[in-house]
N, C-alpha and C positions, 0 to 999 in steps of 0.2 A: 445514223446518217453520216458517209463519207464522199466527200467531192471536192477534186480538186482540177485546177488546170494547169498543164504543163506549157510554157513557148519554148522553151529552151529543150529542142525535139533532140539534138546531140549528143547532150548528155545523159537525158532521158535513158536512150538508146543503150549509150554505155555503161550506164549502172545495173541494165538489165543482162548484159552482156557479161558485167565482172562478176555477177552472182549465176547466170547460165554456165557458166566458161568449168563453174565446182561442180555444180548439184544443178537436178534434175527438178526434184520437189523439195519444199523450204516453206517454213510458217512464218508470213511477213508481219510483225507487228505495226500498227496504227494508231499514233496517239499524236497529240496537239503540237508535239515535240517535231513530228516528221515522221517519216517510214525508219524503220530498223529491221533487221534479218544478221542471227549468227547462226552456222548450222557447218556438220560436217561435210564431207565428200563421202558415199559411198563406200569408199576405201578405208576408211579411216587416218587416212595419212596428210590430209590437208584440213583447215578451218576458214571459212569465208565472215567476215564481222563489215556491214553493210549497215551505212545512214546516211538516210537524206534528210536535210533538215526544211520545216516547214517553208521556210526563207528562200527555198530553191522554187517555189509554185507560184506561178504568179495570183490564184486563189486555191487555200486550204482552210476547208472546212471541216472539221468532225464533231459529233456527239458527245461522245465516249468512248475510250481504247478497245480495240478490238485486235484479234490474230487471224490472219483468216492462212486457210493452208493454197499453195499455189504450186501449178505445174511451169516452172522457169522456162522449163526447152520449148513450152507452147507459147509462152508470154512473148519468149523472144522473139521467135517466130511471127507473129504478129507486129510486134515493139518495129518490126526488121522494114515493114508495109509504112511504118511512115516516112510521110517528105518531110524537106524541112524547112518547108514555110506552114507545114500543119502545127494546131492547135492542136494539144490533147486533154481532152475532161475524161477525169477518172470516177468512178463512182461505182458504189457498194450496196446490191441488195442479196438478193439469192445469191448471184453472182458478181465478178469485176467486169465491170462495164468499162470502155474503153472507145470516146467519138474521136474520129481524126476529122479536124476541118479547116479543111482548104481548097483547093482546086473542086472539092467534092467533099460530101460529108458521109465519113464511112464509122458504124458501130459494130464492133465486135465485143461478145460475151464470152467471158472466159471463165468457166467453171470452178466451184471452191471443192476444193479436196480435204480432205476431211485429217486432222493432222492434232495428233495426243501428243507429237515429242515437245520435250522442254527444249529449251537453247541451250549447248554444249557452255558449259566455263569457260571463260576467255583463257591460254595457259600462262601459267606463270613463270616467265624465266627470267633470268638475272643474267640479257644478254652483254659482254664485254664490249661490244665492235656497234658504230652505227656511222653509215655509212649514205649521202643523200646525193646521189648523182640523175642527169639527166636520163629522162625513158629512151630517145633516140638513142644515146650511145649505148647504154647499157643492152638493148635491143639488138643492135648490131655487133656487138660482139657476142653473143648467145647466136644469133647468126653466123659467126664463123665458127664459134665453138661445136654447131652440126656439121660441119666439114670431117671432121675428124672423130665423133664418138656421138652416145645418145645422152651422156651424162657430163656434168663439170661441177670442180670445186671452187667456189666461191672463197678467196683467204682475203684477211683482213691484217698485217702486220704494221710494218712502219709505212704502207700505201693503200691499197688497195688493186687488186687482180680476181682473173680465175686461169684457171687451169684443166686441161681436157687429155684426156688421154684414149687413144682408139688400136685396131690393131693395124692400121694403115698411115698412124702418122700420131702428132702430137700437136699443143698450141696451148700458148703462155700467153698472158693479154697483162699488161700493166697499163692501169689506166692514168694517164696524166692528172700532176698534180692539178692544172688549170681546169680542169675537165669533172672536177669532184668539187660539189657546192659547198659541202664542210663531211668532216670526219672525226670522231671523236675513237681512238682506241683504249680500252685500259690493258686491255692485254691479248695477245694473236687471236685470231678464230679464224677455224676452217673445218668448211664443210661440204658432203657430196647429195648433190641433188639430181635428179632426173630432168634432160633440158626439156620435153614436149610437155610439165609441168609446169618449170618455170615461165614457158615461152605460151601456156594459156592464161598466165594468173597475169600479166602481163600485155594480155591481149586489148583489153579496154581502157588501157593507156593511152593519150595522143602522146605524138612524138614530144612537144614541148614540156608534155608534166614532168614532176622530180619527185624521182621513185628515193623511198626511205628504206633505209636496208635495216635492220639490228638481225647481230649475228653473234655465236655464241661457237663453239666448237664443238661437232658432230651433236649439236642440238637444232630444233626448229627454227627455218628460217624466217623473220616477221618483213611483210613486205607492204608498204603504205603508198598509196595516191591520191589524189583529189580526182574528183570527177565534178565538174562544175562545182555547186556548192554543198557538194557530198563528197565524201570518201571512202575507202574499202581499205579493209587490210586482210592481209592473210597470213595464215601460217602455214609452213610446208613443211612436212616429217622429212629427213636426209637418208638418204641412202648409205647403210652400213658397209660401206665398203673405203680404200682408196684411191687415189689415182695416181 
């Protein structure tokens, strides 16, 4: 037996958001701890690592830990139909059940998929550069960095920048010392990523959160938020190229 109730329909929203945003289908684990979800991208070139913790429900109940397999892009889809003075009770039999109650009380069933993968390994790296700036700024400057190219290097030296190159123009961004919550460097890192990448993992950020960067040189980029009383991190494979 699984049931719980969500009020906090926001970040509800966006947790399902930063796990749609990777993957399509995903095996959410369930235990007394909260929801958990690690799983690849399709491509193989990003990692999505997802929890919510019990303490985010205003009631959570379970029996015993379960995984059940889930289709994201439809959950979201759904997830997408609440208001936000709806309630949401979640709960688990054949199916995920799903009441919104508010203005009206609406149930939607959403199918378990049937799901053998294990959870991918969190990866290991021994990144040099970490880097925790605001999601607005950071946001907007991957916004100008589509002005000019589809891609940008992220470097991490004595400041922190990125850097974009296109064949109709160029653009340098150094971001102000005032402007970075803290920076820890031991030594340079820079790297090339794909921006309609960046700028999905990225997407179920509100402007106010503080995005955590650890960065490493021409290795995977780690990217962390909070989402109410959850967080996500991902990892994103870099484009073997320069700029």
């Amino acid at each position: 037996m699984f049931n719980a109730v969500i009020s906090d329909t926001k970040s509800w929203k966006n947790s399902i958001d930063a796990i749609a945003a990777l993957i399509d289908e995903g095996t959410l684990q369930i235990d007394k701890s909260g929801l958990k979800l690690r799983a690849m991208d399709p491509s193989q070139i990003a990692l999505v690592d997802f929890e919510l913790p019990a303490k985010s429900f205003e009631r959570y109940e379970i029996d015993e830990p379960v995984n059940i397999g889930i289709d994201f892009s439809e959950l979201s889809k759904i997830t997408k139909r609440s208001r936000a003075d709806d309630k949401i009770e979640l709960s688990l039999n054949k199916r995920l059940r799903m009441v919104f109650s508010g203005e009206t009380t609406r149930r939607f069933d959403l199918a378990i998929i049937e799901s053998t993968s294990t959870p991918p390994k969190e990866p290991k790296i021994d990144f040099t550069a970490e880097i925790k700036i605001p999601a607005n700024i950071l946001k907007e400057a991957l916004k100008d960095a589509e002005l000019v190219s589809n891609h940008v290097a992220i470097k991490a030296n004595g400041g922190f920048g990125i850097k974009s190159d296109g064949d109709t123009g160029s653009l340098d961004i150094t971001f102000q010392p005032e402007n970075i919550m803290s920076k820890e460097i031991r030594s340079e890192a820079r790297a090339v990523f794909a921006l309609d990448q960046l700028n999905n993992l990225l997407k179920a950020a509100d402007p106010g959160s503080i995005i955590l960067l650890r960065l490493r040189t021409d290795a995977p980029i780690m990217i962390e938020y909070a989402i109410g009383d959850g967080r996500v991190i991902y990892y994103l494979a870099p484009r073997i190229e320069s700029v």
